[in-house]
PASEBA-1860 file (N, C-alpha, C; in nm, 3 decimals):
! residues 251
1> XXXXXXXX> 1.312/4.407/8.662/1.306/4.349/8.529/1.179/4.264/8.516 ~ 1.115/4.296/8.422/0.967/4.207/8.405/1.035/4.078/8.367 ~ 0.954/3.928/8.376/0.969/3.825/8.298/0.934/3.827/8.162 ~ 1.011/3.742/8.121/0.939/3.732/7.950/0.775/3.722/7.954 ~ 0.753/3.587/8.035/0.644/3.529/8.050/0.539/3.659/8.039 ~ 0.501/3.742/8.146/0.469/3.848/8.144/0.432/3.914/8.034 ~ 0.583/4.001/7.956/0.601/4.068/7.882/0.498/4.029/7.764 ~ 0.474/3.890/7.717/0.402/3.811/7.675/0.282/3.814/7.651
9> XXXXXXXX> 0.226/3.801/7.779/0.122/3.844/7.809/0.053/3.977/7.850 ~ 0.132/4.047/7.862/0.091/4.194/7.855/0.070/4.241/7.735 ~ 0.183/4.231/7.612/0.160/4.207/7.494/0.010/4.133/7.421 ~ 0.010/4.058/7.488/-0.128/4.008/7.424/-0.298/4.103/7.491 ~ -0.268/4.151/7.592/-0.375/4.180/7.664/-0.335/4.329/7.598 ~ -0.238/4.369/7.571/-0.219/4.548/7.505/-0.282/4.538/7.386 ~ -0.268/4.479/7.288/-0.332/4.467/7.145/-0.427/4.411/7.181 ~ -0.504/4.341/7.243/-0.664/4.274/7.194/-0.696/4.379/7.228
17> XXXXXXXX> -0.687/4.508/7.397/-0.759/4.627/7.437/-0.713/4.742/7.308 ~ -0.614/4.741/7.277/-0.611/4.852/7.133/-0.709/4.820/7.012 ~ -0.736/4.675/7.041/-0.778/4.668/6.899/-0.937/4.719/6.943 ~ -1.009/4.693/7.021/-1.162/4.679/7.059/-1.125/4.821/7.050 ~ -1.076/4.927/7.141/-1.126/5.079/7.156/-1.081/5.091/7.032 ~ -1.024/5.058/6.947/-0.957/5.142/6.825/-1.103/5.117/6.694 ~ -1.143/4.994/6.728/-1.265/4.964/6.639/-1.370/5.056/6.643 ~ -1.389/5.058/6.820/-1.521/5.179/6.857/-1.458/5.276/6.821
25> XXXXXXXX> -1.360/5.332/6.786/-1.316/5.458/6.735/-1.398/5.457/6.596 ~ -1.345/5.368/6.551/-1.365/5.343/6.340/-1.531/5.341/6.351 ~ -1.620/5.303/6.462/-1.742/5.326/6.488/-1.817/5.441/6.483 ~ -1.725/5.502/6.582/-1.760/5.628/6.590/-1.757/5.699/6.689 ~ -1.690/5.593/6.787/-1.740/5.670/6.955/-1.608/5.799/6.972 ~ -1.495/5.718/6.893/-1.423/5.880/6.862/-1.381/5.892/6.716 ~ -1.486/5.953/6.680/-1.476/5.920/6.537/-1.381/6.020/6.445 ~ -1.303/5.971/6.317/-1.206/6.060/6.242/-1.282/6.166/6.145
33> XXXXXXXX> -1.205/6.235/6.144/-1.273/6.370/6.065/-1.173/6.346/5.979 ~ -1.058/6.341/5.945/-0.971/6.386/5.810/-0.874/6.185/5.745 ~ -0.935/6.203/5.648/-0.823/6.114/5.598/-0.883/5.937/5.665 ~ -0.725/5.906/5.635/-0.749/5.766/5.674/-0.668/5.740/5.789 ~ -0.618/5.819/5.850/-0.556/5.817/6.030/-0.614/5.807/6.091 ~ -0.639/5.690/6.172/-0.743/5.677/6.235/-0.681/5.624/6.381 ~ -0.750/5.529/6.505/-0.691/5.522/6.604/-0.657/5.652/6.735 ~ -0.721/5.759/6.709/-0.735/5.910/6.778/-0.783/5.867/6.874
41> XXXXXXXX> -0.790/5.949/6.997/-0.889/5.957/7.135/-0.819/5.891/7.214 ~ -0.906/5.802/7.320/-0.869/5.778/7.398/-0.802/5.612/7.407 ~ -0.830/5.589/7.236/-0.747/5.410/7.268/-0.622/5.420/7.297 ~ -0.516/5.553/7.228/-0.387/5.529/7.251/-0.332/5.553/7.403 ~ -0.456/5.577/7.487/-0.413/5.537/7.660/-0.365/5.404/7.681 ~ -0.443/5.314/7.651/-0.392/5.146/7.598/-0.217/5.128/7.602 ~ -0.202/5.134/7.519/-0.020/5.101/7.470/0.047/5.223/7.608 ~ 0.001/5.317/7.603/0.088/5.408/7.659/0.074/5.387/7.807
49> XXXXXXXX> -0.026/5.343/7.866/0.008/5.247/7.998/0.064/5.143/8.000 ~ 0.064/5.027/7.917/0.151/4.921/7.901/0.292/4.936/7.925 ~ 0.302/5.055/7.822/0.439/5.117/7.806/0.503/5.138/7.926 ~ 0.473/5.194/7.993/0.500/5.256/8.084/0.519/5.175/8.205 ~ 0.383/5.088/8.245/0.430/5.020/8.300/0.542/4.865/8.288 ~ 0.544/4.837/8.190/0.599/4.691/8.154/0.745/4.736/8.003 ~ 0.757/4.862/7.985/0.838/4.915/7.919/0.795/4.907/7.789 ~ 0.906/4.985/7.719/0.854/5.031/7.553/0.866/4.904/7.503
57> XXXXXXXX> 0.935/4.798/7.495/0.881/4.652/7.434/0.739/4.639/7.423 ~ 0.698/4.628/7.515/0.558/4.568/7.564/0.480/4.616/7.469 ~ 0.473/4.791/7.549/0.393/4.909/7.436/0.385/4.896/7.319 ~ 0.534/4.903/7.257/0.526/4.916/7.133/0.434/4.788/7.054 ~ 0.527/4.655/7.116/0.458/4.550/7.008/0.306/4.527/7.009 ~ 0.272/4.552/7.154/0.134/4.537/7.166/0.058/4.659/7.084 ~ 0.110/4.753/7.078/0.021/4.887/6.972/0.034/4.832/6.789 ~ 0.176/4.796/6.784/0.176/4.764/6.624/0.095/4.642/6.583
65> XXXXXXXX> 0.106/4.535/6.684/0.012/4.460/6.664/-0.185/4.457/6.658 ~ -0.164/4.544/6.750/-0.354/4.611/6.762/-0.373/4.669/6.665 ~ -0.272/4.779/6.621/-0.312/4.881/6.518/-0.357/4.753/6.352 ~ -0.206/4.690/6.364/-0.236/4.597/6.201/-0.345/4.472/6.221 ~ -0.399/4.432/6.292/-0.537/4.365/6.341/-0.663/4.437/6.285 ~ -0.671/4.562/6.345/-0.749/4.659/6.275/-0.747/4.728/6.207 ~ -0.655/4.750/6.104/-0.616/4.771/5.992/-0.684/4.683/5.901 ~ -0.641/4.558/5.943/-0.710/4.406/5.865/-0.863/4.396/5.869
73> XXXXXXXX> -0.930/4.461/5.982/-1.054/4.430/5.979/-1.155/4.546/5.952 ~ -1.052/4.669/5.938/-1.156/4.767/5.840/-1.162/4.810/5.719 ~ -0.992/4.845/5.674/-0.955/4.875/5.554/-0.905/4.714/5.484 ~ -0.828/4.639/5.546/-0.738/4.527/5.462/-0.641/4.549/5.430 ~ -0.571/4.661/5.381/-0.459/4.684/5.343/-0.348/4.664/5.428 ~ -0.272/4.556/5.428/-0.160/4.521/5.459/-0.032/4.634/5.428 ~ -0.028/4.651/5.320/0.110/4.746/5.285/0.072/4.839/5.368 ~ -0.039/4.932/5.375/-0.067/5.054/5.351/-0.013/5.092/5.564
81> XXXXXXXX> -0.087/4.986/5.630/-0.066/4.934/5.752/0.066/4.948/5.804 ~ 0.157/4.841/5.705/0.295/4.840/5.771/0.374/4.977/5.693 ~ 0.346/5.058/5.611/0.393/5.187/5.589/0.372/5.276/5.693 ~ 0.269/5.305/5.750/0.200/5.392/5.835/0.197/5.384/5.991 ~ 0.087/5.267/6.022/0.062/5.251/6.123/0.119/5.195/6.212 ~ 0.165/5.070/6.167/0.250/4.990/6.212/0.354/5.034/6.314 ~ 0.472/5.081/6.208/0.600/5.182/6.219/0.581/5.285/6.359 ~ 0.454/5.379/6.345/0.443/5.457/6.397/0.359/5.421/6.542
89> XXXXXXXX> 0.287/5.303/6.542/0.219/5.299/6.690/0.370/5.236/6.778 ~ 0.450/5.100/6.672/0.546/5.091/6.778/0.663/5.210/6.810 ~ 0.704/5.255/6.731/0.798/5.386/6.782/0.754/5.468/6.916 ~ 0.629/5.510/6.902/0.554/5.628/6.976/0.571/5.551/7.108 ~ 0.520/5.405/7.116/0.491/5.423/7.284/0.628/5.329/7.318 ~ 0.676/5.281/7.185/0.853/5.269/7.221/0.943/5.361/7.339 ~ 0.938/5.478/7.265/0.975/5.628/7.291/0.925/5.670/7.459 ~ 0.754/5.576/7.485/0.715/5.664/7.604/0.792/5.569/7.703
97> XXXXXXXX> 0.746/5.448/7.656/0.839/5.302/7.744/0.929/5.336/7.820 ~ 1.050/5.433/7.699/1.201/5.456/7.737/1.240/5.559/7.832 ~ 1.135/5.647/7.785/1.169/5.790/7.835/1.057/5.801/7.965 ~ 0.956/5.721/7.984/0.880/5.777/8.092/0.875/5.847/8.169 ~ 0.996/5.722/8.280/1.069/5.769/8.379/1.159/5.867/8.405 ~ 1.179/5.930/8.303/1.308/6.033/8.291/1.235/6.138/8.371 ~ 1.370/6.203/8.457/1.331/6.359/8.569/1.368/6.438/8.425 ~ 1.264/6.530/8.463/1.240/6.675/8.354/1.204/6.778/8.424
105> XXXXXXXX> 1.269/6.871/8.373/1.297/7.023/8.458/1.123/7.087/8.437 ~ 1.093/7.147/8.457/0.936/7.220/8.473/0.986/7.334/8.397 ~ 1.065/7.392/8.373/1.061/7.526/8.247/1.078/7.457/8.155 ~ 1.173/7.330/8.122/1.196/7.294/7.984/1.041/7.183/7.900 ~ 0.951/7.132/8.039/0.863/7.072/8.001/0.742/7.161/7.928 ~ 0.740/7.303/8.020/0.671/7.432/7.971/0.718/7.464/7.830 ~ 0.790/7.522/7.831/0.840/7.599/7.694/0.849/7.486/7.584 ~ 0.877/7.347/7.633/0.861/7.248/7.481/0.752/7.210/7.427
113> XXXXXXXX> 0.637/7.182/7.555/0.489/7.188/7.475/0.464/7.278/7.389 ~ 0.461/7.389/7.486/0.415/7.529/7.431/0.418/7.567/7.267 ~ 0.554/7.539/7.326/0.625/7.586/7.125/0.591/7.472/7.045 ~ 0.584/7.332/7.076/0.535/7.259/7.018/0.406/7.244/6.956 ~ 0.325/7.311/7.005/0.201/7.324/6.960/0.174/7.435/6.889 ~ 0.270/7.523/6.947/0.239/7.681/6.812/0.287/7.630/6.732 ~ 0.383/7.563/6.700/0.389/7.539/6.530/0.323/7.439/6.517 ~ 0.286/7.335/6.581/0.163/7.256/6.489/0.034/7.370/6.461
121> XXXXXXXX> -0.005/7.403/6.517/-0.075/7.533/6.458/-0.020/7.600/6.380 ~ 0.042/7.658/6.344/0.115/7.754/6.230/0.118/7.660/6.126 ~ 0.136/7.578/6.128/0.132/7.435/6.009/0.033/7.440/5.971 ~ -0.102/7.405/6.060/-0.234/7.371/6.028/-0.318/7.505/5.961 ~ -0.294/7.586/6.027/-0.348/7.738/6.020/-0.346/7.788/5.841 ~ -0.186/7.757/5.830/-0.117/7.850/5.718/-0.178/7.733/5.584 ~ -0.179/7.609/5.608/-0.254/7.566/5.541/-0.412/7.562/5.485 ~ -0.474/7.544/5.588/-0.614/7.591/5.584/-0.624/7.705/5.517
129> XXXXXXXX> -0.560/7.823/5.524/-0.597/7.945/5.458/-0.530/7.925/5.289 ~ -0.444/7.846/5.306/-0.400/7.810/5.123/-0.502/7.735/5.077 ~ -0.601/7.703/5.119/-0.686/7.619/5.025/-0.696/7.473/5.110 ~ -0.662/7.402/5.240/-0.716/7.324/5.250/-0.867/7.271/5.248 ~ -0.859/7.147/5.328/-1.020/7.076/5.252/-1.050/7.096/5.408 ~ -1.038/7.101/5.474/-1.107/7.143/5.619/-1.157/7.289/5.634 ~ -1.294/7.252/5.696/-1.353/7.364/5.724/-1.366/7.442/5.914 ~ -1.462/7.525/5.884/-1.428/7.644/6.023/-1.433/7.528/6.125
137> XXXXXXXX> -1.516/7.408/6.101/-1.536/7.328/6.276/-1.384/7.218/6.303 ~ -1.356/7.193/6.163/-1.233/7.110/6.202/-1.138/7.212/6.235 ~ -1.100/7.311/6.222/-1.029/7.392/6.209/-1.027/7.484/6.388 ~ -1.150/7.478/6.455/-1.184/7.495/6.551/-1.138/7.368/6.647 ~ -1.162/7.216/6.616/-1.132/7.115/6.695/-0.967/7.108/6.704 ~ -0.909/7.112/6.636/-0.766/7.113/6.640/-0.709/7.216/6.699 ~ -0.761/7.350/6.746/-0.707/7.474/6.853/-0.773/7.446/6.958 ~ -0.870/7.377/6.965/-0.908/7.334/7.116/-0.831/7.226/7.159
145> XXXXXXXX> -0.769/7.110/7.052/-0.711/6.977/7.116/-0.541/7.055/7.129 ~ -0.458/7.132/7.080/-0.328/7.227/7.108/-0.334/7.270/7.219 ~ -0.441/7.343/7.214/-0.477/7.456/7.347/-0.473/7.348/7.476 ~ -0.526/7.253/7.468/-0.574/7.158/7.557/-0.451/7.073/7.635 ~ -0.384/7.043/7.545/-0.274/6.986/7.500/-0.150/7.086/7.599 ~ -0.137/7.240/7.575/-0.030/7.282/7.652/-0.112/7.287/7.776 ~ -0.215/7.292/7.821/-0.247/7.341/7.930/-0.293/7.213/8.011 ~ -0.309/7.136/7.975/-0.265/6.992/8.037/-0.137/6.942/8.101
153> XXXXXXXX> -0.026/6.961/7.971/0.133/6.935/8.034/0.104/7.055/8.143 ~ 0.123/7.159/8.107/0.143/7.205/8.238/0.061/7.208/8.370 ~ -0.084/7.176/8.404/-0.095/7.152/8.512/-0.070/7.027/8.587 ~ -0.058/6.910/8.466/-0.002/6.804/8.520/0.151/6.821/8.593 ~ 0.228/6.884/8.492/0.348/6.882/8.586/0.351/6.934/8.702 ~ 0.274/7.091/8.695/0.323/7.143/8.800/0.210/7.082/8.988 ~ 0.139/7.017/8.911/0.068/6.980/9.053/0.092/6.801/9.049 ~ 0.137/6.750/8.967/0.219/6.602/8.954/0.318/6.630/8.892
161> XXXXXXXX> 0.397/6.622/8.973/0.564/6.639/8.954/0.612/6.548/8.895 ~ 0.586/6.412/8.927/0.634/6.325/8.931/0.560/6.209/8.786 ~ 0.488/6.303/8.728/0.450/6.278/8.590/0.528/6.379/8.480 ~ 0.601/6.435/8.581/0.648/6.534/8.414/0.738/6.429/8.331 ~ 0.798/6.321/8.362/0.865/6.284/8.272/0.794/6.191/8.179 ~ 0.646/6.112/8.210/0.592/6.093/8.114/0.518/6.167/8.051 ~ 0.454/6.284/8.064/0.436/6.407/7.977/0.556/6.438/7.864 ~ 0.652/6.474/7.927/0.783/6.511/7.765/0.778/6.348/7.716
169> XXXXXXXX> 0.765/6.232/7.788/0.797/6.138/7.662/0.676/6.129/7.575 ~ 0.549/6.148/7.615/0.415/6.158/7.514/0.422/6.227/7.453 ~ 0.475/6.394/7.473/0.458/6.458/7.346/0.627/6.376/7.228 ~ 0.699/6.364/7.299/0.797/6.343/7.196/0.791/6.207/7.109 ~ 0.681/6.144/7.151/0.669/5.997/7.131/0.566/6.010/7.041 ~ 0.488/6.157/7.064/0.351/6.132/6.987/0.398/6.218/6.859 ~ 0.485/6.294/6.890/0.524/6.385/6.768/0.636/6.290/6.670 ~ 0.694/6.200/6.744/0.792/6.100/6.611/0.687/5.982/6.557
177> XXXXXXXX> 0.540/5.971/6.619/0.472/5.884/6.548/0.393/5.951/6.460 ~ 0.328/6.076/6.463/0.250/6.131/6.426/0.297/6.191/6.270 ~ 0.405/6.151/6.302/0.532/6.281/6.173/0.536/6.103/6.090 ~ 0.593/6.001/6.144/0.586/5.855/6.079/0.464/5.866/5.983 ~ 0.347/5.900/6.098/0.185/5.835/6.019/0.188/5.917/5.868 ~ 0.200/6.061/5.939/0.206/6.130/5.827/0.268/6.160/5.660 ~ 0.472/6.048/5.716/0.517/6.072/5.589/0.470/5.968/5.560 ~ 0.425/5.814/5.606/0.363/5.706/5.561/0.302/5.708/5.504
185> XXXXXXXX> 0.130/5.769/5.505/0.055/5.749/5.431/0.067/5.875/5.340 ~ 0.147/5.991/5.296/0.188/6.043/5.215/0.248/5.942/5.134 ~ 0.334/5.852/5.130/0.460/5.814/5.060/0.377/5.683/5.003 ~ 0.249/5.624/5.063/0.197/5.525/4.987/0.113/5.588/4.878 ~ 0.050/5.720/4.964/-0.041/5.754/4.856/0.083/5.810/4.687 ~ 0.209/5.811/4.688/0.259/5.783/4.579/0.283/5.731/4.447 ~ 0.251/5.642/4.564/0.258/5.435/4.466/0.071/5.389/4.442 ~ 0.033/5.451/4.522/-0.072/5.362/4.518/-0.245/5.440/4.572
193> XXXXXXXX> -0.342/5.411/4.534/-0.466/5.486/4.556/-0.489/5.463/4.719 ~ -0.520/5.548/4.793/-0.547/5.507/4.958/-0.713/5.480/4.928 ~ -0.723/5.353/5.078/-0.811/5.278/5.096/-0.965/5.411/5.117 ~ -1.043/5.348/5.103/-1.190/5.432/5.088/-1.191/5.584/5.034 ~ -1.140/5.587/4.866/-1.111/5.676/4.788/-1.004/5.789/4.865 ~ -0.950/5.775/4.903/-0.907/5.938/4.966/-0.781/5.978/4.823 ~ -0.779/5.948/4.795/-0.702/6.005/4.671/-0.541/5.927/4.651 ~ -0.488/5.974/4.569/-0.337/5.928/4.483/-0.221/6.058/4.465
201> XXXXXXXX> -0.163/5.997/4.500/-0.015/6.146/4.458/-0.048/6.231/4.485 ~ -0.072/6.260/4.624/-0.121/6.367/4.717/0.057/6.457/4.768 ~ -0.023/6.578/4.771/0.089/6.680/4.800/0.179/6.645/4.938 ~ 0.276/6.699/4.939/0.385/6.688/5.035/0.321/6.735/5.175 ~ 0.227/6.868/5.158/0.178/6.943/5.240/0.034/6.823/5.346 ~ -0.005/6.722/5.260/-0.078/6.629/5.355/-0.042/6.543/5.427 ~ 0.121/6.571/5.434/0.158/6.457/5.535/0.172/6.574/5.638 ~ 0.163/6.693/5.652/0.190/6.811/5.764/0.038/6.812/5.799
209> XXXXXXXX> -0.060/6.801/5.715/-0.174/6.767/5.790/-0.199/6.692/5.885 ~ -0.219/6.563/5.787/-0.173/6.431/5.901/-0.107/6.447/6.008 ~ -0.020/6.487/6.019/0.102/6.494/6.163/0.024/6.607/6.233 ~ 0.007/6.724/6.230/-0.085/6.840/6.281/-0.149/6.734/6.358 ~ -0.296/6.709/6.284/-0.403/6.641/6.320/-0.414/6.479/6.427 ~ -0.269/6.415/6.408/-0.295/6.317/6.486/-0.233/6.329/6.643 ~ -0.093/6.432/6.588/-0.051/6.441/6.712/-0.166/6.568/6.816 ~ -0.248/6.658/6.762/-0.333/6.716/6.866/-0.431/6.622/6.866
217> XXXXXXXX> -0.469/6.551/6.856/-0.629/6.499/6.888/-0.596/6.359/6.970 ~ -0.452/6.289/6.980/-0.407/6.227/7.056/-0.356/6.251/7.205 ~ -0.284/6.392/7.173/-0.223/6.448/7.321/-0.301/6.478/7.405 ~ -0.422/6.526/7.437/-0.488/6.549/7.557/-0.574/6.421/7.648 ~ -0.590/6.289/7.540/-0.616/6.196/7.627/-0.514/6.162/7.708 ~ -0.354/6.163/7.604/-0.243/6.116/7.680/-0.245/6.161/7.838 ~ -0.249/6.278/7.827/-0.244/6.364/7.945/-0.342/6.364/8.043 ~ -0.425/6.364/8.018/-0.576/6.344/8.109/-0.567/6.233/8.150
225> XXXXXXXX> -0.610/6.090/8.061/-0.634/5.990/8.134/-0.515/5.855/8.194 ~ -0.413/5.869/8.108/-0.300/5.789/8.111/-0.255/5.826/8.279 ~ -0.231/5.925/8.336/-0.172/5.944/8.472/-0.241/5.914/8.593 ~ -0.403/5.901/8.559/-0.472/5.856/8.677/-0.534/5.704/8.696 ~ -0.471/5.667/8.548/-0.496/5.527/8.574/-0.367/5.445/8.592 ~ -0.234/5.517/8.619/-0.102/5.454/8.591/-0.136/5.496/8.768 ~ -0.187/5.575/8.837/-0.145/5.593/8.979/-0.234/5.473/9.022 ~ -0.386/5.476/8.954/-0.440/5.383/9.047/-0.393/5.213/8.995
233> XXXXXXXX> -0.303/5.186/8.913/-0.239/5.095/8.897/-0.116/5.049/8.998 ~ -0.062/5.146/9.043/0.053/5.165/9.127/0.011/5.093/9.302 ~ -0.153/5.182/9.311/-0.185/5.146/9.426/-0.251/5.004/9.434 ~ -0.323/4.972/9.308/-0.392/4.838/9.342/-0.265/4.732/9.337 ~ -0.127/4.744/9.252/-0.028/4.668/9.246/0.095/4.725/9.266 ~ 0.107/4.684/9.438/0.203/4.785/9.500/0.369/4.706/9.440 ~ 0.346/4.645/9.389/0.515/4.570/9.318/0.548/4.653/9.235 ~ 0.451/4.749/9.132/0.430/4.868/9.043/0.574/4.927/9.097
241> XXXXXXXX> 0.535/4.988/9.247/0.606/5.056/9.362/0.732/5.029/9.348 ~ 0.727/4.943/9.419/0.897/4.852/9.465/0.995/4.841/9.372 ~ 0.906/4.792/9.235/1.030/4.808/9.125/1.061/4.920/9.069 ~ 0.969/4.992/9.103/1.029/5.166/9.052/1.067/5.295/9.173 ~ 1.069/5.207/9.286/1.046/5.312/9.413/1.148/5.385/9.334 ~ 1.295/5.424/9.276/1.350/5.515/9.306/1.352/5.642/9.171 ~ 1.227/5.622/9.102/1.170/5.688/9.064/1.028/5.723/9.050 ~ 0.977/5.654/9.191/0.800/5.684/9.173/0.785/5.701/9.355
249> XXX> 0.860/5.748/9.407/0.827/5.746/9.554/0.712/5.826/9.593 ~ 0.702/5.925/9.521/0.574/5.999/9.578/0.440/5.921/9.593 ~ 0.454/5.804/9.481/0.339/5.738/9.432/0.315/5.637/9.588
END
């Protein structure tokens, strides 16, 4: 059991590091192509190590708090924030917090990416050809971040075993935030004009964008970098160990 004290302070050190990479995101170093979803790449490694290590408390508050910090310091919009972002950064690494640790079978971790990503493609795809506003290169980046995405879970699991259970909680964590971001800033753009023109009373079909788009361009950092910095966390702080030996022994 972590201390509060801790929890505290992990919390505080999770959001100031979300907020800095999430800024260089809004910079440009991973910069957004669609909309006003922003926060993509590699900041959401941030919360989702927290998570993980210090549990979905930690994660979560420290992500909702980073995310509405920088919310405040690019766009301003308060509502638009706690509709969207908010909601959805704490759920997601809520979700990874909880489920990290969970043992997961290797066919069911296979076949749930997998299919998980053909229909975010079939989503994205079937749209684009009705007339979306994305063209051949965005349309190209999002089958490379899917593609990337199943073939990640699976070599992670099958040559780190002992990461498959935070693999199924990232995708399931990234797909109930990503689906949040999405009906969020659909459901404001209702009521109200979204921040740096993006339009008003936007179709049902752009919150399936949104969700498409955040959950692939999020999942392959999850996967890549989150597991080799949670091991070399384990080793520089062998208590990591002890409090989880009886689900991290390999580590």
């Amino acid at each position: 059991m972590v201390p509060r004290s801790i929890k505290v302070t992990m919390i505080s050190l999770c959001a100031a590091l979300y907020v800095v990479l999430g800024y260089m995101t809004f910079l440009g170093v991973f910069a957004p192509i669609v909309g006003v979803v922003r926060f993509w790449g590699i900041a959401v490694v941030v919360p989702a190590v927290f998570a993980f290590l210090f549990g979905g408390v930690v994660g979560g508050v420290g992500a909702a708090i980073g995310i509405f910090i920088s919310d405040m310091l690019i766009h301003g919009n308060a509502l638009l924030s706690l509709t969207a972002g908010v909601p959805a950064n704490f759920v997601m690494f809520y979700i990874i917090g909880r489920l990290g640790r969970a043992k997961t079978g290797l066919a069911t971790l296979n076949v749930g990416v997998a299919f998980g990503c053909l229909v975010i493609l079939m989503v994205f795809l079937i749209r684009w050809l009705m007339g979306s506003e994305f063209n051949l290169l965005a349309t190209a980046i999002i089958l490379a971040f899917a593609v990337a995405s199943t073939v990640l879970t699976v070599v992670l699991s099958r040559l780190r075993v002992e990461w498959g259970g935070f693999a199924v909680a990232s995708i399931v964590g990234n797909a109930v935030g990503s689906a949040i971001v999405g009906l969020g800033v659909w459901l404001f753009s209702q009521f109200f004009i979204l921040p740096m023109n993006y339009g008003h009373d936007l179709p049902l079909t752009a919150a399936l964008i949104w969700f498409a788009w955040t959950f692939t361009n999020q999942m392959p950092f999850l996967l890549a970098f989150a597991p080799p910095i949670l091991k070399a966390c384990y080793k520089a702080f062998p208590s990591f160990v002890q409090r989880d030996s009886a689900s991290h022994k390999a580590l």
